[in-house]
N, C-alpha and C positions, 0 to 999 in steps of 0.2 A: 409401520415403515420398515424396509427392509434393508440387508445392507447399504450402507452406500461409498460408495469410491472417490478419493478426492485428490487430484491431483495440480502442484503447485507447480511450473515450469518457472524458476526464475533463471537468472542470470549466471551463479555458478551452481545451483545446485537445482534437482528434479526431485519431492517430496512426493510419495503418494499414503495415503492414509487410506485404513478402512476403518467405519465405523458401524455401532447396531443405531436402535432405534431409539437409545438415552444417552445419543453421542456419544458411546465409550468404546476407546479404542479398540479394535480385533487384532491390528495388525500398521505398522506402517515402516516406512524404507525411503533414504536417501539414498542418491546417484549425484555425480559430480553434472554439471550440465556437458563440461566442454565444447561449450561454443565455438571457439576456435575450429571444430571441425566441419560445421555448417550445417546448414536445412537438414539435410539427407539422416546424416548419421544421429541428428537431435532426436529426430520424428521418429527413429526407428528404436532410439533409448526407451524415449516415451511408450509406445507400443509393448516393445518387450517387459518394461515395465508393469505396464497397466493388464497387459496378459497375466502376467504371476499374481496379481493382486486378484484377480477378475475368478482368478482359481481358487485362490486363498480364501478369499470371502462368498463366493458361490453367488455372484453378481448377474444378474441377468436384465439391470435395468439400465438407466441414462448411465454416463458418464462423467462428474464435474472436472474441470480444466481453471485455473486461474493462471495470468499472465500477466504483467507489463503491457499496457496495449489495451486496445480494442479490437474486436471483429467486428469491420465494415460492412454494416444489413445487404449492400444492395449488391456487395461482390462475394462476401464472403470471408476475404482475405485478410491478414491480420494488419492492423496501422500502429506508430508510435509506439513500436515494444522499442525500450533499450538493448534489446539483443537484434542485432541490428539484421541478422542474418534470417528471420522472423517474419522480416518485415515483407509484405505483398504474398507470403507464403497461404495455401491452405489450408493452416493446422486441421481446423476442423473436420476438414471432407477426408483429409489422408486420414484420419485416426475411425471414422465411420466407415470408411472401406475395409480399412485394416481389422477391424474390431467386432463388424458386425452389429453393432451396438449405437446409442445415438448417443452423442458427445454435445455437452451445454457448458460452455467458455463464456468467465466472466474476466473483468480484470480485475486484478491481483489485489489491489487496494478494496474495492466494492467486497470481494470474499471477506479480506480482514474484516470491513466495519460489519459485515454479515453475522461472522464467526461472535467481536465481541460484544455485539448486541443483545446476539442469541444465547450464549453460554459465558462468555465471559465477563469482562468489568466493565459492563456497562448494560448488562441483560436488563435491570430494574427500570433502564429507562425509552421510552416511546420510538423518539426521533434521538437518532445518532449522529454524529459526523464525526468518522474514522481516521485517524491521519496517517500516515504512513512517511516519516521524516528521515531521511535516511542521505544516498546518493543523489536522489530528487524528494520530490515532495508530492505528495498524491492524497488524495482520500475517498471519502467514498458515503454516500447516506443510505442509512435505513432508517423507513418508518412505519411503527410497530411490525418491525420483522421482517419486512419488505426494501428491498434494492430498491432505490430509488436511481434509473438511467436516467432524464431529461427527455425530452423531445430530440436533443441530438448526440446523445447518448455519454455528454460528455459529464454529466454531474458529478459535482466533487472538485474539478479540476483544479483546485485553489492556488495550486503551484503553479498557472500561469494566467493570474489575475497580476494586474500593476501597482507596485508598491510606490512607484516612480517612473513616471514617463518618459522623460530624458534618460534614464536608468543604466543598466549593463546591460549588452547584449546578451540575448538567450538563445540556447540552442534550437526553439521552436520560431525564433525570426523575429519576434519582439523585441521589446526594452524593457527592462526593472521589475523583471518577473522576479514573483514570492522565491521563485526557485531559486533566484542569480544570487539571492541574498542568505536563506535561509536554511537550502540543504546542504549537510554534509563537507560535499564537493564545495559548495560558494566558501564557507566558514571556513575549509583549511586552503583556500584559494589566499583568500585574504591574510589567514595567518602567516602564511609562505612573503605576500608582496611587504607584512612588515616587518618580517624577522628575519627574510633569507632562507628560512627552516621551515620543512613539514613534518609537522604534528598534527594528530588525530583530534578531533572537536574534545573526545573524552580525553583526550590525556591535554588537553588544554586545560578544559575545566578540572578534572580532579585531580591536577599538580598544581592547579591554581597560577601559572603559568602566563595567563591572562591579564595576572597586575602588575605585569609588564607594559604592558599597552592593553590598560582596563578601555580604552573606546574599542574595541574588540568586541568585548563581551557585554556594552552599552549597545552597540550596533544590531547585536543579535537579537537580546531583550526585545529593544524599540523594536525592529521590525517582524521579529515572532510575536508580538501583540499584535500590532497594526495588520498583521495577515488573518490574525484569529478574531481580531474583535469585526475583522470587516464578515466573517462569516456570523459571529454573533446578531452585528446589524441586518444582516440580510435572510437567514437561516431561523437566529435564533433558537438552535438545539437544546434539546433535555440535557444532552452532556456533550462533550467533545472527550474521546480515547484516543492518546497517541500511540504509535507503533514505530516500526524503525530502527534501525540502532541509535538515534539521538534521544526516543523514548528514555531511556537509560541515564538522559541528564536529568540530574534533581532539581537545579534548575530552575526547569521547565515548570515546575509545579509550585512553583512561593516566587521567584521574581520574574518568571516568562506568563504566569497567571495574572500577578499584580500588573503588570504591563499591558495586556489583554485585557483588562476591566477599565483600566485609565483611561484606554484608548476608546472603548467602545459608549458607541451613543448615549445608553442607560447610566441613571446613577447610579443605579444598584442594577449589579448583574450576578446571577444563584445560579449561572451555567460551571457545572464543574468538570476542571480538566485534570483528567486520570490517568495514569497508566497500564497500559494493554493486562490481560493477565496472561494470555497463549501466548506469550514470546511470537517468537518468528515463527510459529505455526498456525496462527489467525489464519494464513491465506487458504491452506491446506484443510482445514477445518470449514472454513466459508465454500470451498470449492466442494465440498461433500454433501453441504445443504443445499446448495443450487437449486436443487428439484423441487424443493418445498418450501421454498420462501420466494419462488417469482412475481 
């Protein structure tokens, strides 16, 4: 295997990585994304980007790309990125014009569960489900090494299965989506309607903050089980890796696990839920193997 280039397009920032053939680093570089400035000037960050890199590592093959989102098979065009300005755009075709070179876009979550199935904490085992917990909620499967898309490309989506029917509005049109409750944005929604005050999920939990109004941090438990044990039930993965910045609650891993086992079908459940080892560079890393793990 020879170089390969991996580039992460999120929300504020643009990673690109290069790697050899025993995934160790050559070279890699953040850029701010600023979005704020729209399509135009993004698409041409990226570019100028992935050109320095394309030099640096003497690349002359695919291109990896992860994003927020999908690329829609029958247009092209990118759907449901959080970067709103993204959206209906043709990353892909501008970056293959531009580039000379053929450009393979996955989305952002699928790269993570990629990245730590393959190299990181969770490589030892088969079938994965990656999470990515953060401002929303995403994931992504691999099995043994392999992206798993779906038939409609949306596999993984757990963030917009129903925890509640009647629920909370979601920004995808539904009610009591996993997301309305469980990411980020929902937890310090809720902190804010009982206290007046925003604070961050982490500085709820480790200031302890919480036992103030402990149905707070009751509510999260209960319903970060009941998201994970419905993938238990239905999935039933070798491990489940979270990612994210809520990754980083501990948590997650003695009473959001306990909570996750109660809930699920099995009496006895031996799925174990870990923490990422690549930080926030899962996606970056997953967008570099693209070409050899389709």
């Amino acid at each position: 295997m020879a170089n390969r280039i991996g580039i992460d397009l999120g929300g504020t920032k643009i990673e690109a990585i290069i790697i050899d053939d025993q995934f160790q680093v050559i070279d890699r570089k953040r850029i701010p994304t600023l979005r704020d400035e729209g399509y135009e000037a993004i698409i041409k960050r990226i570019i100028d980007l992935t050109k320095e890199m394309i030099s640096i590592g003497n690349i002359d093959g695919p291109i990896g790309i992860c994003t927020p989102g999908t690329i829609e098979t029958t247009t092209g065009l990118l759907k449901n990125s959080n970067t709103v300005c993204l959206i209906g755009k043709p990353i892909q075709k501008d970056m293959e014009d531009a580039l000379g070179l053929p450009v393979l876009m996955e989305n952002d979550a699928n790269c993570f569960a990629l990245a730590e199935a393959t190299i990181g904490a969770a490589k030892k085992y088969d079938v994965v489900f990656g999470v990515i917990l953060g401002t929303g909620c995403g994931a992504g499967i691999v099995m043994n090494k392999k992206i798993h898309r779906g038939a409609n490309g949306i596999a993984g989506e757990w963030g917009h299965h129903t925890l509640y029917p009647d629920g909370r509005e979601c920004y995808c049109g539904n009610q009591g989506c996993a997301e309305s409750y469980i990411s980020g944005t929902a937890l310090e929604n809720e902190w804010k309607q009982l206290t007046g005050k925003f604070s961050s999920v982490t500085d709820v939990i480790d200031n302890k903050m919480y036992e103030s109004h402990p149905e707070w941090k009751e509510n999260f438990m209960l319903n970060f089980g009941r998201a994970l044990s419905n993938i238990i039930d239905i999935l039933d993965p070798d491990a489940i890796v979270l990612g994210g910045g809520l990754s980083k609650v501990d948590l997650l891993y003695t009473e959001g696990m306990q909570a996750t086992y109660k809930e699920s079908f099995s009496e006895v459940v031996r799925t174990p839920i870990i923490k990422n080892k690549l930080g926030d560079s899962g996606g970056v890393f997953g967008a570099a193997m693209i070409m050899d793990h389709i």
